[in-house]
N, C-alpha and C positions, 0 to 999 in steps of 0.2 A: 040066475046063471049069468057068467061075465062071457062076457064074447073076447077076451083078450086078459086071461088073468096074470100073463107075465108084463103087463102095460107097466106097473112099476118098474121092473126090471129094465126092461127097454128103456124107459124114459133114461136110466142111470146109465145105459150104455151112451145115449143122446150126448146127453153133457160130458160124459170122458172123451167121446170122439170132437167133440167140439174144443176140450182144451188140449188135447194129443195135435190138433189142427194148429190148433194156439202157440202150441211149443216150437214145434213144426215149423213155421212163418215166423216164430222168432230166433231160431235159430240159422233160419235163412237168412235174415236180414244180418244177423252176427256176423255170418261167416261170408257175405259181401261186403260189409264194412272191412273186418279183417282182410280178407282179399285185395282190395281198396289201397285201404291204409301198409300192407306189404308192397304193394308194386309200389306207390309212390315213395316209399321212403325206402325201398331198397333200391330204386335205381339212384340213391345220394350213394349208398355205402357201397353199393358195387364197385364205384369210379373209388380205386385204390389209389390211396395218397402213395406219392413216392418215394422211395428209401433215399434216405442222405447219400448212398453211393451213387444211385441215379441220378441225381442231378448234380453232384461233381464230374459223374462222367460226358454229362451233357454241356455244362460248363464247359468243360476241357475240350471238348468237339468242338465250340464255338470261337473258340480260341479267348475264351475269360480270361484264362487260368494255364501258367505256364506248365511242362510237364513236371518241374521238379515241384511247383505248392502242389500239383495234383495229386504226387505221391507221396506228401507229407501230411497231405488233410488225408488221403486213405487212408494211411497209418494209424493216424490222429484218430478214427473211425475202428480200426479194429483193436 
């Protein structure tokens, strides 16, 4: 008489709970990496380069750029 006749059985649940563990902790390390690697390279792309009208208009605030080239590179522009 076995005193434990589903012991195979168990044992096979043993090792899937061990690689479900497995998957588990590798998929946690992924999606910190991932995490990771988004923050750092999105705070480059966030910072928005500026539109060619923006800084002719900044130009032109600083007194670059008289107002008549201001309005001719605008043009120039649309």
């Amino acid at each position: 008489m076995q005193l434990w006749p589903m012991h195979d059985m168990i044992g096979g649940f043993w090792i899937f709970g061990m690689l479900l563990m497995l998957i588990f902790w590798i998929l946690v390390i992924i999606g910190l990496v991932l995490l990771i690697r988004y923050l750092w390279e999105g705070g480059a792309t966030r910072r928005e380069t500026e539109s060619a009208l923006e800084v002719l208009k900044k130009r032109y605030a600083r007194g670059e750029i008289s107002k008549e080239e201001f309005e001719e590179r605008k043009r120039d522009l649309y």
